[in-house]
C-alpha positions in Angstrom: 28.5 92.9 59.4 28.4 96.0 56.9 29.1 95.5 53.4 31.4 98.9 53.0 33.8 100.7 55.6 32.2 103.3 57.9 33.8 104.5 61.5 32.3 101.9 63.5 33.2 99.0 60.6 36.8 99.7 60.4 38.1 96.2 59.9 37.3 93.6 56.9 36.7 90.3 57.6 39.1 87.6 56.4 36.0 84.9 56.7 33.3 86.6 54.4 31.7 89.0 56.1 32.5 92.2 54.7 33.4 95.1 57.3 33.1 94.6 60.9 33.6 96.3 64.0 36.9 96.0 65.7 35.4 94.0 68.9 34.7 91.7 66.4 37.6 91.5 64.2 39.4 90.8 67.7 37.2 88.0 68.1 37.4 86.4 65.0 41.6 87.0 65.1 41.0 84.5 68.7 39.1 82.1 66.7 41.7 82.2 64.3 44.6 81.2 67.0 42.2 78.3 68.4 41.9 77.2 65.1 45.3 77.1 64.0 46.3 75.7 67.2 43.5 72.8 67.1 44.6 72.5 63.3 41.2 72.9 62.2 40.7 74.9 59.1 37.8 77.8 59.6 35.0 77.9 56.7 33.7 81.0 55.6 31.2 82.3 58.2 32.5 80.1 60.6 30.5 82.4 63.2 27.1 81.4 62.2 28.1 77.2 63.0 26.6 76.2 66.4 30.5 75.2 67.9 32.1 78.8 66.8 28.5 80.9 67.7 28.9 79.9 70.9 33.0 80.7 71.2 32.1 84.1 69.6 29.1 85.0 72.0 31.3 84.1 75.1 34.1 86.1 73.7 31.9 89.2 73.0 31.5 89.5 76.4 35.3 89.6 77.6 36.4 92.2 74.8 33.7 94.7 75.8 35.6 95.3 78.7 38.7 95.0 77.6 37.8 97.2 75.3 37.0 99.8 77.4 40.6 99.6 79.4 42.6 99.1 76.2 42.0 100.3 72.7 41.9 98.3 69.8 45.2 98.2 68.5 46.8 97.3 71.5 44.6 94.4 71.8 45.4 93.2 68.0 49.2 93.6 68.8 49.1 91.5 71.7 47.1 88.7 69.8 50.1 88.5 67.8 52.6 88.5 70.2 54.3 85.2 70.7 53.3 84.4 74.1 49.6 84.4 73.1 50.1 81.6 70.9 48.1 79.1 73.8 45.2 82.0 74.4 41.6 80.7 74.2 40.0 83.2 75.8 39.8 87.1 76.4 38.9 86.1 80.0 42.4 85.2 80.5 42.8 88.5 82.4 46.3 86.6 84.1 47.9 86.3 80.6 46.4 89.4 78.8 47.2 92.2 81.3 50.8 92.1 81.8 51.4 91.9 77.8 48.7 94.4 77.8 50.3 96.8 80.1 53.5 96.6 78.0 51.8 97.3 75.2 50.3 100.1 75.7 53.3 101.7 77.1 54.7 101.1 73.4 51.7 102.4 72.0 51.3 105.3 74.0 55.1 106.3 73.0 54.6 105.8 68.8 51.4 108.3 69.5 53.5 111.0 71.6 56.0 110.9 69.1 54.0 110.8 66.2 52.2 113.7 67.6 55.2 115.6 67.6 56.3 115.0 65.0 53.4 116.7 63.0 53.7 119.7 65.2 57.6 120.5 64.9 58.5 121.7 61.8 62.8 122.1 61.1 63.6 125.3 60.4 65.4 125.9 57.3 67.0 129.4 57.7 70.3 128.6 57.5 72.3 127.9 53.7 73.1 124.2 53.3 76.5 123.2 54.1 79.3 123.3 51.2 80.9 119.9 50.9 84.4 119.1 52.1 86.9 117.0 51.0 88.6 117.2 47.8 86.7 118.0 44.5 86.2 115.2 41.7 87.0 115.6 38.2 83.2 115.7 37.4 82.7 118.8 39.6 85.7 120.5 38.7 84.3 120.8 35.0 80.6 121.3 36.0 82.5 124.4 37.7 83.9 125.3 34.5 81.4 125.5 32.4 79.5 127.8 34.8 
């Protein structure tokens, strides 16, 4: 847990403890649906209690390779999807991969575009249009006085 953002401490923790990295951000987003779904309310370094160590050693393992597969935004948009809502696990390959899959897909399109995006500029040769459609009073006088 690092006390001020670097490139492997991207995220900040909601629970105390400062920046941390996004595999365990991910895990402490999981622990946060458990929670909320056990309607138990999470103290502030819930990690370091004895029940939640243990959830958040088991889980460590899971997102590792999820990890590698899947990067780290795709993962924290399908936490939030709706039909996670029941997940206690990262291990739940049978849930995760198809919302996964679908993700990505959606992920990998916002990046292509976004890509292009930067690299096509509009080309602005041509004089803007000249309005149609009658003229207002207002323009009429602006014409006027030149």
């Amino acid at each position: 847990m690092a006390k001020s953002w670097s490139k492997k401490s991207k995220y900040k923790s909601n629970y105390g403890g400062g920046y941390v990295t996004p595999a365990q951000y991910l895990i402490e987003c999981l622990c946060v649906l458990i929670a909320k779904r056990d309607k138990i309310q999470l103290p502030d370094k819930f990690w370091k209690e004895p029940v939640w160590a243990q959830i958040f050693q088991y889980q460590s393992k899971h997102i590792k390779t999820l990890l590698k597969t899947y990067p780290h935004p795709v993962i924290l948009d399908t936490l939030r999807d709706r039909r996670c809502w029941k997940l206690r696990s990262f291990g739940a390959k049978w849930l995760l991969i198809h919302i996964l899959k679908a993700k990505l897909k959606v992920f990998d399109a916002k990046e292509t575009t976004h890509a292009t995006m930067i690299l096509t500029k509009p080309k602005v040769d041509q004089p803007p249009r000249k309005p149609m459609g009658k003229k207002t009073a207002l323009t009429r006088l602006k014409e006027l006085d030149g």
